[in-house]
Backbone bond lengths (Angstrom), bond angles and torsions (degrees), N, CA, C in turn:
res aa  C-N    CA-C-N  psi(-1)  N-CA   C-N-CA  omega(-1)  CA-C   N-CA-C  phi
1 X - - - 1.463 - - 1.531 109.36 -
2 X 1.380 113.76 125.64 1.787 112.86 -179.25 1.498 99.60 -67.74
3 X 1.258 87.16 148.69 2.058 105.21 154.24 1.815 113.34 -66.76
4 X 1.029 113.91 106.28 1.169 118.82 150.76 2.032 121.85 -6.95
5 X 1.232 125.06 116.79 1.580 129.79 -151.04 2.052 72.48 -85.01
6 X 0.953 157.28 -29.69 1.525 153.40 148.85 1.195 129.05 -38.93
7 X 1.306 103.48 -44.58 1.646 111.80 171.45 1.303 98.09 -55.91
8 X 1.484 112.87 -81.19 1.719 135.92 -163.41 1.690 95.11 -30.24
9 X 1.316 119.63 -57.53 1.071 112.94 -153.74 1.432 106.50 -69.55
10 X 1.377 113.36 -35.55 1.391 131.61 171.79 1.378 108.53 -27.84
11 X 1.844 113.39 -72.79 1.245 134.59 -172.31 1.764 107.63 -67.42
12 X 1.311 104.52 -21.29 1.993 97.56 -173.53 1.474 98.97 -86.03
13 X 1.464 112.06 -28.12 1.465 118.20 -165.23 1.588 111.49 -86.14
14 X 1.310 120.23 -23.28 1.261 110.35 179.42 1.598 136.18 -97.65
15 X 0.961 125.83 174.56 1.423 138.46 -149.44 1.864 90.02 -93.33
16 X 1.026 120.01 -37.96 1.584 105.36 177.31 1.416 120.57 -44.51
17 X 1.293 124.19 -35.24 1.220 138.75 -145.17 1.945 85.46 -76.29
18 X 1.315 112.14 -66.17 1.294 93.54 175.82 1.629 133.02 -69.03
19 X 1.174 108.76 -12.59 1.289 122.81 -172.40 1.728 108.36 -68.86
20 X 1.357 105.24 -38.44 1.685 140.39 164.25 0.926 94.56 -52.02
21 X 1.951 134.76 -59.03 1.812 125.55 -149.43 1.658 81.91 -71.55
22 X 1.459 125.47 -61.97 1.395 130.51 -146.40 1.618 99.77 -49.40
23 X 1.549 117.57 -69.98 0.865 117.43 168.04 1.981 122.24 -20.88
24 X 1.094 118.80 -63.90 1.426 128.06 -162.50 1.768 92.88 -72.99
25 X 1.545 108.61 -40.96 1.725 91.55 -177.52 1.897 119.23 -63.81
26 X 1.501 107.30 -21.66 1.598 129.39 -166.66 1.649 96.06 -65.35
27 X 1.555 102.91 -57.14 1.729 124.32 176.79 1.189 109.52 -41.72
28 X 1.386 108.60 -70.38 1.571 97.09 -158.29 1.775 102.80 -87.79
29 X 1.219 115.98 30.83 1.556 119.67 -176.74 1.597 94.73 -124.91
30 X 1.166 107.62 10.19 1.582 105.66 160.83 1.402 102.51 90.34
31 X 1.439 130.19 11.21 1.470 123.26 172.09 1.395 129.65 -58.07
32 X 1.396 169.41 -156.81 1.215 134.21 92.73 1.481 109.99 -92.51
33 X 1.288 124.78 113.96 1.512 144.02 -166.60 1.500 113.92 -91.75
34 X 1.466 128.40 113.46 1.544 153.46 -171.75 1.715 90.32 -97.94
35 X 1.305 137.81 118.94 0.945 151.75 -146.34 1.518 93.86 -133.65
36 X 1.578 117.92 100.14 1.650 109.56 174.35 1.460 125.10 90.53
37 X 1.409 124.32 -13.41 1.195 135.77 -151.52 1.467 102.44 -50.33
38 X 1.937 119.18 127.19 1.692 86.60 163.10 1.865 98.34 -100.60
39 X 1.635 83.26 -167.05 1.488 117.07 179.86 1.402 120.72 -132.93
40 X 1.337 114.36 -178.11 1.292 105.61 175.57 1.473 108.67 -114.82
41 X 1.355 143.62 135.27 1.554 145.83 176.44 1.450 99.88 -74.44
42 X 1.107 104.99 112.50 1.555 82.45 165.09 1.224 127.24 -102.07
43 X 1.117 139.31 -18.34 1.384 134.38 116.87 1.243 138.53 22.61
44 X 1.386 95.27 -61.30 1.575 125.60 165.16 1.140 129.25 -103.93
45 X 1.729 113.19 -20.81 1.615 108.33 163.85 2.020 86.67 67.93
46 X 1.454 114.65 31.54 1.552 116.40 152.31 1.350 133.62 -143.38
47 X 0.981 103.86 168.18 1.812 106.85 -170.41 1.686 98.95 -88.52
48 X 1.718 102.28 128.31 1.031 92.87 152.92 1.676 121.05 -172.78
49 X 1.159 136.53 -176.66 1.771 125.65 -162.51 1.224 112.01 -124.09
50 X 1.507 96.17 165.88 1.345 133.04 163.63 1.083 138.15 -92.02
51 X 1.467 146.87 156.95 1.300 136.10 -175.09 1.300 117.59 -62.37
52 X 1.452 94.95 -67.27 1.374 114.16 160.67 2.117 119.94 -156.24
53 X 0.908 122.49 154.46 1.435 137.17 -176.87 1.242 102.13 -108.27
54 X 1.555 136.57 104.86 1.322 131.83 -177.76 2.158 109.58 -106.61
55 X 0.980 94.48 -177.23 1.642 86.76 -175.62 1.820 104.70 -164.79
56 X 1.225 105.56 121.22 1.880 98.23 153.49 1.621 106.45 -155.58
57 X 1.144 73.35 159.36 1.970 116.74 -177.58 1.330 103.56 -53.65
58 X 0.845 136.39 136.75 1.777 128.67 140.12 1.797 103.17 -147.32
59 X 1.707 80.01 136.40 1.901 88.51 -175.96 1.710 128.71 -81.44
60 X 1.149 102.80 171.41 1.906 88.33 -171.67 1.672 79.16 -118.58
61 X 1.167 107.93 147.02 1.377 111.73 171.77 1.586 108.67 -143.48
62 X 1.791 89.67 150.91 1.866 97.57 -172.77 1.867 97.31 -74.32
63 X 1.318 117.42 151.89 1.784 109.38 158.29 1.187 105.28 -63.65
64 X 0.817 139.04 -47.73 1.857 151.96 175.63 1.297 127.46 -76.45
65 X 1.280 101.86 17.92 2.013 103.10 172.88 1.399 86.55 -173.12
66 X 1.438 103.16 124.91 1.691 131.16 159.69 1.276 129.58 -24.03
67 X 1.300 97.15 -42.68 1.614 133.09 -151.01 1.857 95.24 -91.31
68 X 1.550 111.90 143.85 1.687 110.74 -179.14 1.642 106.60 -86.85
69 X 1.467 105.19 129.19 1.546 104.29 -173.33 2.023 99.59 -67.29
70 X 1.254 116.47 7.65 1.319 108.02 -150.98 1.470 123.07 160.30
71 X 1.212 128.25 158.69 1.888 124.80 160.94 1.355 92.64 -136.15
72 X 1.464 85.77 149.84 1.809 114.59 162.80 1.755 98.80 -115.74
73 X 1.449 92.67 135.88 1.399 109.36 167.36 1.549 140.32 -107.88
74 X 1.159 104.81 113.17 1.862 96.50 -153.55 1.831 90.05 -86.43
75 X 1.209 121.31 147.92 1.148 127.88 174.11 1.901 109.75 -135.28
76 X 1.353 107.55 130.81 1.098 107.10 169.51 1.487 130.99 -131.72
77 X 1.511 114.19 132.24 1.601 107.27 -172.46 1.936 86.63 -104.25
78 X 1.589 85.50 129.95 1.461 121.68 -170.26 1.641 112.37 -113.03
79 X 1.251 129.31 101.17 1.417 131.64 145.62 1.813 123.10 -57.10
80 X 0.468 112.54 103.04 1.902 106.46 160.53 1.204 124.63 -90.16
81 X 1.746 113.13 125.00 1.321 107.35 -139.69 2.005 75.22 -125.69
82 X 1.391 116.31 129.85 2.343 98.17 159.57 1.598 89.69 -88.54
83 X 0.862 118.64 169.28 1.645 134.21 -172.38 1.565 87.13 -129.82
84 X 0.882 119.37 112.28 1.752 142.42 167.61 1.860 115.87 -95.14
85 X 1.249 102.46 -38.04 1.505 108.51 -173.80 1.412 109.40 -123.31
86 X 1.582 120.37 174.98 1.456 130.24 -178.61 1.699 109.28 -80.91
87 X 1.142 134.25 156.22 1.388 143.15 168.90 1.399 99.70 -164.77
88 X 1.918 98.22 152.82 1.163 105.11 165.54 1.224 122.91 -139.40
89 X 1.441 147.32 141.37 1.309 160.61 -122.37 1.482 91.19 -130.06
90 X 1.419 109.55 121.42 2.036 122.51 163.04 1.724 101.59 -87.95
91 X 0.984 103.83 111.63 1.884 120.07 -174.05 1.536 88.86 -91.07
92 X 1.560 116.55 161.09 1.133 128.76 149.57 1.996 96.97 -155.28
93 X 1.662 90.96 -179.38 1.241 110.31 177.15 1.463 125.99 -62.42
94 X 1.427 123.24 104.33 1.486 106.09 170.68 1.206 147.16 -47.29
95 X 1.344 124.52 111.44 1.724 140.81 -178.33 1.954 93.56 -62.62
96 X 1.834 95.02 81.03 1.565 98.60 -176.86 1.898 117.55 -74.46
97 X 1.475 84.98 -8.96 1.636 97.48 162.02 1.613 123.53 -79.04
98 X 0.860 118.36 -18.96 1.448 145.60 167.37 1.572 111.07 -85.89
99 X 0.869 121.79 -43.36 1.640 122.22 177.38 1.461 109.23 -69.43
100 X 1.547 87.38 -50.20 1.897 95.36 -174.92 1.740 118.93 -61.15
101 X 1.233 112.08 -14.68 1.608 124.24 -169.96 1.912 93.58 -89.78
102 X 1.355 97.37 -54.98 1.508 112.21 167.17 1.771 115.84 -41.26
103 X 1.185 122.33 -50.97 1.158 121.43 171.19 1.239 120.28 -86.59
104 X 1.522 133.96 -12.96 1.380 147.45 -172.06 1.614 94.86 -96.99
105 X 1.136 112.88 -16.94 2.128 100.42 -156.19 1.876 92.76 -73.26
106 X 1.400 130.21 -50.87 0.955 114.02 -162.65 1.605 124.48 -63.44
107 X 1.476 101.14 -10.79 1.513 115.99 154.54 2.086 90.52 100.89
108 X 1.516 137.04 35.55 0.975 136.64 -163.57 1.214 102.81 -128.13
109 X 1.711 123.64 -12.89 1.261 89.75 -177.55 1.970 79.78 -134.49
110 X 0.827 140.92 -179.36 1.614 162.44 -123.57 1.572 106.27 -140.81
111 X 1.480 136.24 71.62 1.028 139.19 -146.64 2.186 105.17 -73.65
112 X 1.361 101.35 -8.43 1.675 127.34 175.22 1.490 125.53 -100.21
113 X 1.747 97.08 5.14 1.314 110.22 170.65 1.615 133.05 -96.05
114 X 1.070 153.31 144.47 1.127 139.54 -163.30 1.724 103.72 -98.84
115 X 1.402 115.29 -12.52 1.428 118.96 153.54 1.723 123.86 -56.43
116 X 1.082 100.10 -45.65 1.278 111.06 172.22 1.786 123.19 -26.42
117 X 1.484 77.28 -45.65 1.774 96.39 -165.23 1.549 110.09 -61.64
118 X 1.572 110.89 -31.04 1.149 113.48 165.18 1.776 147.96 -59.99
119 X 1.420 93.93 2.49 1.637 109.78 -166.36 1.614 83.38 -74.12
120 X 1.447 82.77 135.88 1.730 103.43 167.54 1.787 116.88 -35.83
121 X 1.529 123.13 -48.70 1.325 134.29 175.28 1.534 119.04 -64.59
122 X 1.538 108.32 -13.67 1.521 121.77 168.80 1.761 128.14 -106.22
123 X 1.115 87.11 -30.31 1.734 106.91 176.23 1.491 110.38 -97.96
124 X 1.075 152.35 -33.06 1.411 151.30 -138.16 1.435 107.41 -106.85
125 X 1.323 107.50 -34.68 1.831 105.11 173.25 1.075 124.69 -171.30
126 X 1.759 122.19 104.67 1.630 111.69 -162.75 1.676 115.28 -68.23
127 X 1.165 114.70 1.55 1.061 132.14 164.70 1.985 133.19 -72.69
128 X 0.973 117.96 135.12 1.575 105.95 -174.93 1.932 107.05 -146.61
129 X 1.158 93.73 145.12 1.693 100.36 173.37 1.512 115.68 -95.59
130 X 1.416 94.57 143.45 1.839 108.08 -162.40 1.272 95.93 -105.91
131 X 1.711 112.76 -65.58 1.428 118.38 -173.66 1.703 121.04 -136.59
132 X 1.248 101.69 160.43 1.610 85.55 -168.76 1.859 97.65 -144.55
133 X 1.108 116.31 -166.45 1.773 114.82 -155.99 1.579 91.85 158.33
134 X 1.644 94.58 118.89 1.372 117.43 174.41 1.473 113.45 -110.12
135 X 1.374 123.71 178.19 1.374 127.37 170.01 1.569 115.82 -57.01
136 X 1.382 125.37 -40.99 1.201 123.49 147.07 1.717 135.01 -3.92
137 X 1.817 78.89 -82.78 1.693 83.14 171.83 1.557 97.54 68.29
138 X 1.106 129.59 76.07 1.728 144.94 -171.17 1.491 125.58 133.98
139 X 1.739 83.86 166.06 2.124 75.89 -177.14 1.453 121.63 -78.10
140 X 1.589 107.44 17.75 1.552 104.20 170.06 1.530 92.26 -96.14
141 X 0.921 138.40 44.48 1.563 123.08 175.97 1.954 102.79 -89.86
142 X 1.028 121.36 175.52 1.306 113.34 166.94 1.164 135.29 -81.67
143 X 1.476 115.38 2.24 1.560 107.37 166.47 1.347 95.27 -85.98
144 X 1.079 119.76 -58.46 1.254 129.38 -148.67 1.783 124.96 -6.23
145 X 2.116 95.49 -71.32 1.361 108.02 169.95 1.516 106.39 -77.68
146 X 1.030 132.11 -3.83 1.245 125.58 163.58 1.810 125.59 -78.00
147 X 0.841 104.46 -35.80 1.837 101.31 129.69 0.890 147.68 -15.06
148 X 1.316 94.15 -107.19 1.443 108.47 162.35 1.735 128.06 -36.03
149 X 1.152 97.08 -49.43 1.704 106.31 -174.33 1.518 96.08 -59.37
150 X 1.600 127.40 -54.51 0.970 112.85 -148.53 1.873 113.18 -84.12
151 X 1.510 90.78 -15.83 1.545 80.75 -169.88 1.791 101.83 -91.89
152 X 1.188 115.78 -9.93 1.542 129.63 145.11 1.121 134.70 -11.40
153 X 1.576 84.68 -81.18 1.341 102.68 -166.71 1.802 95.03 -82.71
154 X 1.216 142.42 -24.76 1.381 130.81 177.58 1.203 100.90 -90.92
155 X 1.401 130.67 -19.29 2.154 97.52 157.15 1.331 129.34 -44.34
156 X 1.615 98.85 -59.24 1.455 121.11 165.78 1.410 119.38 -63.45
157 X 0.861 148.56 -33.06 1.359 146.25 174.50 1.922 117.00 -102.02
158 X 0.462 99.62 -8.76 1.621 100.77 168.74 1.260 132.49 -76.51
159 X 1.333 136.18 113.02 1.441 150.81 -165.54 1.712 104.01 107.19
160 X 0.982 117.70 -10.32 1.877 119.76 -155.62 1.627 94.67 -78.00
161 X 1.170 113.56 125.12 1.713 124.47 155.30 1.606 105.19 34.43
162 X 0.986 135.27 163.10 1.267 148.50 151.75 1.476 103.56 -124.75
163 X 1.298 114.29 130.17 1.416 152.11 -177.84 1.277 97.77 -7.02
164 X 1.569 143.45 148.26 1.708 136.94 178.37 1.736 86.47 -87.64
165 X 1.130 105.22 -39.23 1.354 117.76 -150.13 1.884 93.75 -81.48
166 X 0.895 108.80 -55.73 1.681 90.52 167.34 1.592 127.92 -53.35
167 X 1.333 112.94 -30.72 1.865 107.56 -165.61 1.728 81.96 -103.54
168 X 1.152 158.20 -5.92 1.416 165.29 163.76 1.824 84.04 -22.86
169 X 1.170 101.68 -101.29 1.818 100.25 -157.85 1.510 97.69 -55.14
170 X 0.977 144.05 3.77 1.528 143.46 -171.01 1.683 107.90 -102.66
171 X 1.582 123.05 160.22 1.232 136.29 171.01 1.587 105.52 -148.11
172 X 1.766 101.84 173.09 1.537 108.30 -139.70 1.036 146.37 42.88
173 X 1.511 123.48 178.44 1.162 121.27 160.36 1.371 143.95 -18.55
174 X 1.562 119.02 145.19 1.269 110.84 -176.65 1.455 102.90 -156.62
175 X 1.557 122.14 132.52 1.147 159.81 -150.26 1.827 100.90 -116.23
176 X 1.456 109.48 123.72 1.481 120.42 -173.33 1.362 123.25 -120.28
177 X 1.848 124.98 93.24 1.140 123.13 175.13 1.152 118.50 -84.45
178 X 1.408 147.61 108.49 1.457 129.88 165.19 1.680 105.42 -100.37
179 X 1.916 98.47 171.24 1.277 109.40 -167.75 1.279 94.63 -147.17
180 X 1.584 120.43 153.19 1.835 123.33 156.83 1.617 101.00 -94.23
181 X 1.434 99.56 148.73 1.626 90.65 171.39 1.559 106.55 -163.41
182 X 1.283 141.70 144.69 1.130 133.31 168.04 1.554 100.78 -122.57
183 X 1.686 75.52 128.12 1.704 79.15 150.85 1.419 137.50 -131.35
184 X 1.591 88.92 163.12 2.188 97.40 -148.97 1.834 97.19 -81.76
185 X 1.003 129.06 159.96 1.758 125.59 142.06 1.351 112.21 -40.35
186 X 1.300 102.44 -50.01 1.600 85.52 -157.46 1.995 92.34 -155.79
187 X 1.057 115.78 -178.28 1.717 126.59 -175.71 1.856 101.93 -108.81
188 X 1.302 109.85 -43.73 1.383 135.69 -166.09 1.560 103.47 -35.52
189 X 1.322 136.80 -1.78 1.320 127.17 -174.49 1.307 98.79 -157.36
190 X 1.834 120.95 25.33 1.386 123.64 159.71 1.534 123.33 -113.36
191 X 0.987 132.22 108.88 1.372 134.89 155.62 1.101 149.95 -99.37
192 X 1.409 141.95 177.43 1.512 153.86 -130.79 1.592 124.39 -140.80
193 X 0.768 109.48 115.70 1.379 126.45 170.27 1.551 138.42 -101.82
194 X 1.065 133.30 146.14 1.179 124.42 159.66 1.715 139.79 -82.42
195 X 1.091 114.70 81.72 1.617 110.92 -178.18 1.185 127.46 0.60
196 X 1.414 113.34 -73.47 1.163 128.50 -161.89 1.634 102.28 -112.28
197 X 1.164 116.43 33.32 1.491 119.19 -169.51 1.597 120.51 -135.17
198 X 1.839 110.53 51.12 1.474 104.50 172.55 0.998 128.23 29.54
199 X 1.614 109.51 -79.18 1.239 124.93 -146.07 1.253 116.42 -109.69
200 X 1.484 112.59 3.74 1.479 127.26 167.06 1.716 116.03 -35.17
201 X 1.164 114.15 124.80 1.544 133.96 171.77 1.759 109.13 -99.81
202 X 1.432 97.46 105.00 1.419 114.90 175.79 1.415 107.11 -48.52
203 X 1.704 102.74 142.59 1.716 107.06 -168.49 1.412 90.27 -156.77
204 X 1.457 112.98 150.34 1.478 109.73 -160.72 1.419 74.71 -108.44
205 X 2.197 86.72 154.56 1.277 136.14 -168.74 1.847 105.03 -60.96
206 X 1.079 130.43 127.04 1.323 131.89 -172.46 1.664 103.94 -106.76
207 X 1.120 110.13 -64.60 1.643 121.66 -167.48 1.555 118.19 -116.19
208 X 1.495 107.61 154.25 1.572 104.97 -155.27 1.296 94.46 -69.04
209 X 1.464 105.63 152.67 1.811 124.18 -177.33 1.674 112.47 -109.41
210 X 1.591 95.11 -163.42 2.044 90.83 161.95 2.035 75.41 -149.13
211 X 1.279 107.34 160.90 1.541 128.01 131.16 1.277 125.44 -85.80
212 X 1.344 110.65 140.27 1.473 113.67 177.62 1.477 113.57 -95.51
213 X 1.114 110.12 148.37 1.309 104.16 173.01 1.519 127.44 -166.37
214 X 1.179 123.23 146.37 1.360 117.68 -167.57 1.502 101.08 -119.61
215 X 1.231 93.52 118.46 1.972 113.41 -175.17 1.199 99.67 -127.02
216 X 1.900 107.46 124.70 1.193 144.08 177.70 1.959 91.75 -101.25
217 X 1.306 95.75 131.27 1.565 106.18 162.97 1.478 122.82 -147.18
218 X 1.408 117.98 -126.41 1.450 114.47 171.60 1.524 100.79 -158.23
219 X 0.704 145.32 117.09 1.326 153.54 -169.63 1.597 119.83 -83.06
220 X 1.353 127.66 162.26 1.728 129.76 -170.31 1.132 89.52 -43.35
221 X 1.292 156.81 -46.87 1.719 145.05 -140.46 1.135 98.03 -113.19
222 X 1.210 132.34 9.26 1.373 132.95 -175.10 1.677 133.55 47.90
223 X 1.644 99.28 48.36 1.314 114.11 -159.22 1.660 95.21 -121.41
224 X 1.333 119.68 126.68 1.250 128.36 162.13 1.507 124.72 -38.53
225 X 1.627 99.54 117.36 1.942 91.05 -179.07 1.619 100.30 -132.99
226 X 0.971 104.35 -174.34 2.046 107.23 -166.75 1.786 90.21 -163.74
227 X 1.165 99.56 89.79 1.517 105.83 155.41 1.313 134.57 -86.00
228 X 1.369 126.98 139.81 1.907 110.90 155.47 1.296 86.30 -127.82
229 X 1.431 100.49 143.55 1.402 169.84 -133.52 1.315 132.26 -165.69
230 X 1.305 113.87 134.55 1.271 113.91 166.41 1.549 124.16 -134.13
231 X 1.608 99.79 152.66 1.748 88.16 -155.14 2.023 99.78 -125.41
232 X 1.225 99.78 105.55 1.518 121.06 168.19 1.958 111.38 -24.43
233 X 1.259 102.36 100.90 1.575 117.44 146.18 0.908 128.42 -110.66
234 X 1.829 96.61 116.26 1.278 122.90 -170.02 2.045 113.63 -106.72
235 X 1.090 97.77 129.54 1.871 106.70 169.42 1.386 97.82 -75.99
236 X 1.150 142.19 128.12 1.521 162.28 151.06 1.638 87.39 -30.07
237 X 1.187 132.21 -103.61 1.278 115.71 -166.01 1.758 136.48 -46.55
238 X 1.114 81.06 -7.93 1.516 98.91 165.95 1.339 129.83 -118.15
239 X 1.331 108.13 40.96 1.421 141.50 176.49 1.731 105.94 -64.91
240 X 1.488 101.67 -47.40 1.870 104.07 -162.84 1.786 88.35 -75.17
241 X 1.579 115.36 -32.21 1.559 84.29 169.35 1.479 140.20 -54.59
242 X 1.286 84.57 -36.42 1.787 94.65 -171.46 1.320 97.62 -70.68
243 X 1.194 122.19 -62.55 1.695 123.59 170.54 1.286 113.08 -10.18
244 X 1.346 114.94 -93.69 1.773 124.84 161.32 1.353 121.52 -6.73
245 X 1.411 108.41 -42.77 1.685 122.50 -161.49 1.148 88.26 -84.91
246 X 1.196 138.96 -67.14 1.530 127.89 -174.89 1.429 133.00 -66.28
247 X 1.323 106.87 -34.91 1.319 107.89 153.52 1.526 140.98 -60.87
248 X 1.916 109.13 -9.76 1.021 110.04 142.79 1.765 130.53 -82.57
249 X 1.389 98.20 -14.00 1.243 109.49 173.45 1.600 100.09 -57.04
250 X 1.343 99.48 -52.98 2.159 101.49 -172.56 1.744 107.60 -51.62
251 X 1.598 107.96 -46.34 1.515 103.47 177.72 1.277 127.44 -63.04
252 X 1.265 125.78 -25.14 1.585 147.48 178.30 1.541 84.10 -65.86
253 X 1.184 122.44 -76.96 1.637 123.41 -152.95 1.293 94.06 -56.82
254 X 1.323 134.16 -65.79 1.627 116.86 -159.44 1.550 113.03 -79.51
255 X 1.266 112.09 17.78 1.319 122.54 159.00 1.492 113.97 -73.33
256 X 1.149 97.67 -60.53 1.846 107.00 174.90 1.409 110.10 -58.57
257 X 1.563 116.35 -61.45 1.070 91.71 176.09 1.864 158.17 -30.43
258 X 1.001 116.34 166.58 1.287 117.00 171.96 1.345 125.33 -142.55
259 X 1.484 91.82 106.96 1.458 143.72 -166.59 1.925 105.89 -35.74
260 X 1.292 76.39 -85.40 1.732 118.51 -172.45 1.672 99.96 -35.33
């Protein structure tokens, strides 16, 4: 019996299909992957989701004892975005004094350390995106709810439990990095600009970036807050980079830490 020429199109046309690859690359890369999870807005006083919320372990270990002094847990709330149309991103110079407070505020990494310098948000690109504008031209464009969702869903969901089922075969302590991040299909129809540069000649996007951004919300107690932030763009095939990058981010942190 054929598939229906509706179905097919259904399944070629929709956004699951990658949302599915991301998912399956997270899995078998050792993630444990929350598929859909909602939340509550509070903001909005509504329910609503994520692509996916992924999570892994990594241990801190003494050189001199077998045994793990500890895990840090990197957690990431993930949009999956296919990129169908052209856009282009206004870059400027990173305010690395601003990044560094950004990575220093949660009090995990040592803002007097020369490790420090290595966090993915400090090392990975002195470069940063301000503003961006697709063929669209509206808030149906594809960042748009991809935004929103992600920095959303990590107001509301950030600090909460880490998985039973992940720290299960595990003991001690445990150390909690989270991140926002979307990731694109592909780079191939994103490009670059210069901010402050007239005469800038658009050049497509090569290596994963962040946007900056400063998000005002309202928090569980319903108290006015104003963050900056920055939110991870990731190329699908260049996933194991970003991976890497944060997972040195996890080794940096339980370096500082204190174990004992």
């Amino acid at each position: 019996m054929s598939v229906p020429s509706e179905i097919l199109k259904l399944v070629s046309e929709s956004g699951n299909n990658f949302h599915a690859k991301v998912a399956r690359w997270m899995q078998k890369n050792g993630w444990r992957v929350a598929v859909s999870p909602y939340y509550m807005d509070q903001t909005q006083n509504k329910a609503r989701e994520i692509d996916l919320v992924v999570e892994k372990l990594f241990s801190v270990r003494d050189r001199q004892d077998p045994g793990p002094l500890g895990h840090v847990t990197v957690r990431l709330f993930i949009e999956c975005k296919f990129i169908p149309l052209h856009s282009v991103f206004w870059f400027t110079d990173k305010d690395m004094e601003a990044v560094k407070q950004l990575v220093c505020s949660s009090g995990k990494f040592n803002p007097d350390h020369s490790y420090t310098k290595q966090h993915h948000y400090l090392a990975a690109s002195p470069r940063v995106a301000k503003l961006y504008a697709t063929e669209k031209g509206s808030d149906n464009d594809p960042y748009y709810k991809a935004l929103n969702q992600v920095l959303s869903a990590m107001i509301s969901m950030r600090g909460k439990q880490v998985s039973p089922a992940l720290l299960k075969p595990h003991h001690g302590p445990v150390l909690l990095l989270e991140f926002p991040v979307v990731v694109c299909s592909s780079f191939d129809r994103i490009y670059e600009v210069d901010f402050y540069d007239e005469n800038s000649s658009p050049r497509r996007v090569g290596i994963n970036f962040q946007l900056e951004i400063e998000y005002a919300y309202l928090d569980q107690m319903g108290s006015h807050r104003d963050e900056y932030l920055l939110l991870d763009f990731v190329e699908f095939n260049q996933l194991d980079t970003f991976v890497s990058a944060v997972e040195e981010d996890a080794r940096i942190a339980g370096f500082f830490h204190n174990w004992r």
